[in-house]
Each structure stands twice: as C-alpha cells, then as structure tokens.
N, C-alpha and C positions, 0 to 999 in steps of 0.2 A: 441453650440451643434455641436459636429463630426460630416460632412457630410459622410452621408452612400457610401460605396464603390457598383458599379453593380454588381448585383449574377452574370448577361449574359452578356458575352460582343458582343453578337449581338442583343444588346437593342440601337437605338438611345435615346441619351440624351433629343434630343425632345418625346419621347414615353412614356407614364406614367407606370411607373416601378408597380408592383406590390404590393407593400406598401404604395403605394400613396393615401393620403386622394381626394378626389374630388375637393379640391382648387388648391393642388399640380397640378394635372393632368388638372386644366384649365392653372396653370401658363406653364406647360411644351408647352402645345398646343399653347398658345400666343406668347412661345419668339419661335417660329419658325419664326417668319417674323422681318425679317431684323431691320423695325424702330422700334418694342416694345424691342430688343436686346440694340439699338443705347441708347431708355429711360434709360432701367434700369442701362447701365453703369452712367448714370445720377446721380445715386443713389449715388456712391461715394462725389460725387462733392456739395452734398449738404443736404440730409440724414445722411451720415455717420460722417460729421462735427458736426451737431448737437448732435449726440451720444457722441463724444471724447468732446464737449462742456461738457455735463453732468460730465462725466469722470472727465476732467479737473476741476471743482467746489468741485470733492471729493462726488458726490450724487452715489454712485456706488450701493446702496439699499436705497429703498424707507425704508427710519426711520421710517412710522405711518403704521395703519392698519386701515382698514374701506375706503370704497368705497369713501367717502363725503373728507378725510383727502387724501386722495392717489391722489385724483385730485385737492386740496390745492398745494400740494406738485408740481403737475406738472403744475399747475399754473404759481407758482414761478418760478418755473425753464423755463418756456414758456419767463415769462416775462424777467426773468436774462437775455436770448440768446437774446430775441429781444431791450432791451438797449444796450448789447454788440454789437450789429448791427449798431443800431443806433449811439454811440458815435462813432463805428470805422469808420463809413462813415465819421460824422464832420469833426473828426480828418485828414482823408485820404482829406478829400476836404481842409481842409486849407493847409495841406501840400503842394500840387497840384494846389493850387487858384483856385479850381473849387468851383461854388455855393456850397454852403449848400441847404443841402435839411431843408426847412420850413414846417409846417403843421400847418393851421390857420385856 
C-alpha cells in the first residue's frame, strides 16, 4: 500500500496526522525516542527476510480459504524458513569448522 503523502507540512512526523487509526498514533508517539527508532530498523534485518523467504518459495497468495487451512498453510511455511535455518547454520558450521548445533 502507498504511503500517504502530509496534507501539512508543519505536522511533525512524530504527530498523529489526522487519519490515523489509534494504533497508528501509539506507533507515531513510540518511535519518537531514539531506541524504539534503533528497533524498528531492526525490522529489515530479520522481518523483512522472512517476507522475501515466502516470496522466494512462490507462496505470494495464500492458495486455501478458511481460517483452520490459512494457518495449515503458514504452518508450513513457518516450518520451511525454520529448516532453512537450520540446514544453513550445518552447512555454514562445517564450512567454518565451527560446532554444529545439536539438540537432544
């Protein structure tokens, strides 16, 4: 979705614009302060990888309909990213001779 351009441009971006639902306007008020800013760039780093994961599999619409099937689906796809995880750590550790990670 297009992010909305300011009607005023003496609205600070921390200020909750006028069309803002009440979640919008908690989020505005929170990234005023320096570390919830530092978090959210976060977001790229490990968020956003997960999205292009999905992407990357070809899931770009949920295929089923019903509540019970729609969370089947991201199940799978839960599970897909975290073998993907898991093999690419093995792999990255035998390359590197560092331990593998066990879980017993």
């Amino acid at each position: 979705m297009p992010q909305r351009k300011p009607t005023s441009s003496d609205r600070s971006p921390d200020q909750p614009a006028q069309h803002d639902t009440p979640q919008v306007a908690a989020l505005r008020r929170r990234m005023e302060e320096p570390e919830n800013q530092q978090r959210y760039r976060q977001r790229a780093r490990w968020i956003e990888w997960v999205n292009a994961g999905w992407r990357n599999r070809d899931w770009r619409q949920v295929p089923v309909r019903g509540r019970k099937k729609v969370r089947a689906v991201a199940g799978w796809q839960a599970m897909a990213h975290n073998f993907g995880c898991i093999f690419r750590a093995e792999a990255l550790a035998a390359v590197f001779g560092l331990p593998a990670l066990r879980t017993a």
